[in-house]
N, C-alpha and C positions, 0 to 999 in steps of 0.2 A: 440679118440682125440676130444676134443672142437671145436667147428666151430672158425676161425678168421675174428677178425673185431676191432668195436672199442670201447676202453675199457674207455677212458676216453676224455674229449673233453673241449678246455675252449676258449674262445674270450676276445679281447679286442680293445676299439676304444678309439682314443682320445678323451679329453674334447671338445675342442675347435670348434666351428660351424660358417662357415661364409654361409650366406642364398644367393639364386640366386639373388635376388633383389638386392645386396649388390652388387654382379658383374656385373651383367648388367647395375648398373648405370654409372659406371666409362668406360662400354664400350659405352652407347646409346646404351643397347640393351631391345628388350622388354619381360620382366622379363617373366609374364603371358606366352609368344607366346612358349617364351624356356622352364618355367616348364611342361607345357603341352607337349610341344614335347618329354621332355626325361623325364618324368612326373617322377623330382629327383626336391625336396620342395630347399634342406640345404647338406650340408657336412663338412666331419670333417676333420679339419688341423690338424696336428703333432703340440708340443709347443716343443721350440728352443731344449730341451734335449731333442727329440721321434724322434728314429729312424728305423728301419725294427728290429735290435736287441731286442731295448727296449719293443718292441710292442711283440715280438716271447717271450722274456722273461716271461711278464706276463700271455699272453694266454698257455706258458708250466705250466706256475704254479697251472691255472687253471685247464688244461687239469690232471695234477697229482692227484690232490686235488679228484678232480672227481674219478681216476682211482684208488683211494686211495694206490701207491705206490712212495716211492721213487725215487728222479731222479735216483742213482745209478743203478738203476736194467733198463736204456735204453740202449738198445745194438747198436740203431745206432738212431741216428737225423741228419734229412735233413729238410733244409728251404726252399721254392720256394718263389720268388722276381724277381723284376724286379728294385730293389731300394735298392740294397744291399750297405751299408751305403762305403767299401772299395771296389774298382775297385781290389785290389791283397790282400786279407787276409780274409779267410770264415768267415761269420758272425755265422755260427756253431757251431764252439770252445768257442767263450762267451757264446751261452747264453746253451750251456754241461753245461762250466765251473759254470754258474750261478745257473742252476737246480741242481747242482751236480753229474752232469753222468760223467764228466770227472773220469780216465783217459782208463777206459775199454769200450770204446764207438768208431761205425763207424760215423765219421761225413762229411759231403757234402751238399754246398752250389748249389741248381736247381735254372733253368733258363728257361722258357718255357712263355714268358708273362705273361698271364693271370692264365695258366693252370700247372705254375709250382709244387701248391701246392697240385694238385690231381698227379699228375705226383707221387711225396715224396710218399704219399699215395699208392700208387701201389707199387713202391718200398719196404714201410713197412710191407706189406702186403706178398710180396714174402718172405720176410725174414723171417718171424715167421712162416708161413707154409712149408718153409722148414728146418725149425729148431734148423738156422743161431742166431740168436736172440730171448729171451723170450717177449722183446717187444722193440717195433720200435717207434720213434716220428715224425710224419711229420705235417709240420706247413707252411702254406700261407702267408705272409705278408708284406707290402707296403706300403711308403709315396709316390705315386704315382704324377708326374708331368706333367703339363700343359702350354705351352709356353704363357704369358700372352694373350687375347683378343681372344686366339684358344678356340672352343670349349669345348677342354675339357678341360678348366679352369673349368667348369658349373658342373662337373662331378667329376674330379681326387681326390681323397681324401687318409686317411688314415684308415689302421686297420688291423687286421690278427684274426687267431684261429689254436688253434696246438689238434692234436689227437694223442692218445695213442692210439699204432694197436698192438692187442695181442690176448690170449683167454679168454677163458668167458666173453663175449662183450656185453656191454649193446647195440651196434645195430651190427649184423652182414654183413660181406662183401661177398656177395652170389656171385656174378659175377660182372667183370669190361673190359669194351672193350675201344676202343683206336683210334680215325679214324685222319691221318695226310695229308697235301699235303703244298707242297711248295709255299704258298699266301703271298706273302708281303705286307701284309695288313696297317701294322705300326711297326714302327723302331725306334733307336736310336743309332744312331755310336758313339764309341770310342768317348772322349769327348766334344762329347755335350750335354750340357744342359736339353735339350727339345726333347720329340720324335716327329714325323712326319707321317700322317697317310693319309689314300688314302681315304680320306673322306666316300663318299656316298658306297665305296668299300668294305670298312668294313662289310658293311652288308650283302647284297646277297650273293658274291662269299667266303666272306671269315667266320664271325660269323655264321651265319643260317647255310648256308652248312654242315660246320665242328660239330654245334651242334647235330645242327637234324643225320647228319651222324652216330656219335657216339651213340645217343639215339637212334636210327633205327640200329644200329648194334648193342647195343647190345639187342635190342627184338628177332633178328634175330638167334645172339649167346645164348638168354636162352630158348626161346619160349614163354618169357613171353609177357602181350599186356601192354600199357600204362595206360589202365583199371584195371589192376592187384593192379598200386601204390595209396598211399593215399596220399602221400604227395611230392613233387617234387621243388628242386633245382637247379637252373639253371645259369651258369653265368652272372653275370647284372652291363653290362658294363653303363645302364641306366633301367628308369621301364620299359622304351615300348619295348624294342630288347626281353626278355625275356616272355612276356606276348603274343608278335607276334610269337614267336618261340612252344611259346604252344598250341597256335591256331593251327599252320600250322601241329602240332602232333593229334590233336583232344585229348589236355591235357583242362580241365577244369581249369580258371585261379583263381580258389577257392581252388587247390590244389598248389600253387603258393603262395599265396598273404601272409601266416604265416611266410616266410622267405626272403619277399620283400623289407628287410630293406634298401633297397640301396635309399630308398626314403627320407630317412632321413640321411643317413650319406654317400652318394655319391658312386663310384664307387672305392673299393679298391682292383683292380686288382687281384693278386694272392692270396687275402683274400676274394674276395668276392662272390664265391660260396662256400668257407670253412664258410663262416659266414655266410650265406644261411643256410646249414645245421647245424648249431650251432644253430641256433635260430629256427628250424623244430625239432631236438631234445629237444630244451626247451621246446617244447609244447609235443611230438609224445606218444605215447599209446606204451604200446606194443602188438607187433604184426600185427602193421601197417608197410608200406613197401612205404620205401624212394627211389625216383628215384633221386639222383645228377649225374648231367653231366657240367663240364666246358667246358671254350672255354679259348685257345691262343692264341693268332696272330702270321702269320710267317708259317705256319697253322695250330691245332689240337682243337681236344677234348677228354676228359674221361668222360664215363660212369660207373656206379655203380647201382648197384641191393642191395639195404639194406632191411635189416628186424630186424625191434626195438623190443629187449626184455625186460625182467622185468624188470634186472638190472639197465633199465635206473629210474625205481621209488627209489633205493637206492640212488641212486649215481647223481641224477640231482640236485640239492640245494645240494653238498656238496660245489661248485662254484658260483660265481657271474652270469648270466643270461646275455646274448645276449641284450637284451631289458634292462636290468639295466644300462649298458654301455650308451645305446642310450637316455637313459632320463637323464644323468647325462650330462648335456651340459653347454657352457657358449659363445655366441656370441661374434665376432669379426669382426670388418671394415674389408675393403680392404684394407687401409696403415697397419695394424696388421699381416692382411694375408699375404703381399708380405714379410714384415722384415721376417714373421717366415719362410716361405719359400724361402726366399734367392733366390729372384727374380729380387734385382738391382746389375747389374752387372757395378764393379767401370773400 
């Protein structure tokens, strides 16, 4: 039997850019003090029609294109979000409906903050190796919100990336381990708005822990050392949490910085360690060995043990590029930014 892993892989981020300088003015904040702290330049808004569907829809067509198969032959798609555009109706079944997997397809909308979209990933993964499905879709994606003058106004943005999980994989899925605990770290209840986050909290007991957890379990579950990987993706809920996070690993932050886009298009939650490794595959070799680990709040992490094969030289330029998305931009004020994001409330 073929090893499994992943067969096809595609991103996609909005146009639209409003720069930290842009928000800091409107708050009196200083611009310089905060891009250095969460060393994130700009980020990308949704325009009024982008929403967690829209955004899954194009990175599936991506991810196809790449796996050069038809939507029809997916046996199941799952979305992870935390901005699923309906409170009661899967965002699933559109964008089946839109790739064309409907109607022989398992579908389900995940929920795990940050981590819902390696969560899918695992998921898709069980299924083709045990032989429930010939290939699986799991996909990250979020128009992630920020209660105006909060911090992470500075940060919350948009984007996603969907993977095709099958055989003959252009990178394979060698091992993936799982580390959880109950941290309420950040929330958001039944209708509200805005979520709510334990500030300085977030970090120590709940991010770093649960990360490094997971990436320390699974060195622990393969025997491999962090020495092993060449390339590494990490959840980046900003630049600095994930560059301190690979110190505290004795990870070299050169194995890091290829898939550190969040510097330029902000923090997109359940997409943004799937876009991490969308853009470590636009560049990877094969034969080189990708360490991705997300984080959730609430508490978890996944890890993953990858190793890039050749396939990925057929099949990389059959899609749009990670990095094409992110230089296709167009700036926007802050009265632009709140209309699109529907931030006055009448």
């Amino acid at each position: 039997m073929q090893p499994v892993g992943i067969v096809g892989y595609g991103a996609y981020v909005p146009r639209f850019r409003i720069k930290v300088e842009e928000i800091a003015k409107v708050w009196n904040g200083n611009a310089q003090a905060i891009k250095d702290g969460l060393l994130v330049d700009e980020k990308s808004v949704p325009d009024d029609d982008e929403d967690t569907v829209t955004i899954s829809v194009e990175a599936a067509r991506n991810a196809l294109a790449r796996a050069g198969i038809p939507g029809s032959q997916i046996g199941a798609l799952y979305i992870g979000s935390e901005s699923h555009p309906y409170a009661v109706k899967p965002s699933g079944t559109i964008v089946a409906e839109a790739i064309g997997a409907v109607p022989d397809v398992m579908v389900a909308d995940f929920e795990f903050a940050c981590k819902a979209g390696t969560a899918a990933m695992q998921v898709c993964s069980a299924l083709v190796r045990a032989g429930d499905v010939e290939y699986g879709m799991a996909i990250g994606a979020d128009t992630s919100q920020g209660r105006p003058g909060d911090a992470l106004e500075y940060t919350a943005s948009a984007g996603g990336a969907a993977f095709v999980i099958g055989r003959d994989p252009l990178a394979t899925i060698d091992a993936t381990y799982s580390y959880t605990t109950d941290t309420p770290d950040f929330w958001r209840r039944e209708g509200e708005d805005f979520p709510r986050h334990g500030s300085r909290f977030t970090g120590e007991p709940a991010y770093f822990k649960h990360l490094t957890g997971a990436a320390n379990g699974l060195m622990k579950k393969t025997g491999m050392k962090f020495s092993d990987f060449d390339l590494v993706a990490f959840h980046t809920p900003n630049g600095k949490f994930p560059l301190r996070a690979a110190r505290m690993l004795g990870i070299g932050k050169e194995k890091l910085m290829p898939g550190l886009v969040v510097m330029k298009i902000g923090n997109t939650y359940s997409g943004a360690s799937l876009l991490a490794l969308a853009a470590l595959l636009d560049v990877a070799k094969p034969g080189q060995k990708i360490l991705l680990t997300s984080y959730g709040s609430g508490a978890g992490g996944d890890a993953f043990a990858l190793t890039v094969t050749d396939k990925i030289l057929e099949r990389r330029d059959r899609a749009k590029k990670t990095a094409d998305y992110i230089a296709k931009k167009e700036y926007i004020d802050y009265g632009t930014y709140v209309k699109l994001r529907k931030k006055l409330k009448g």
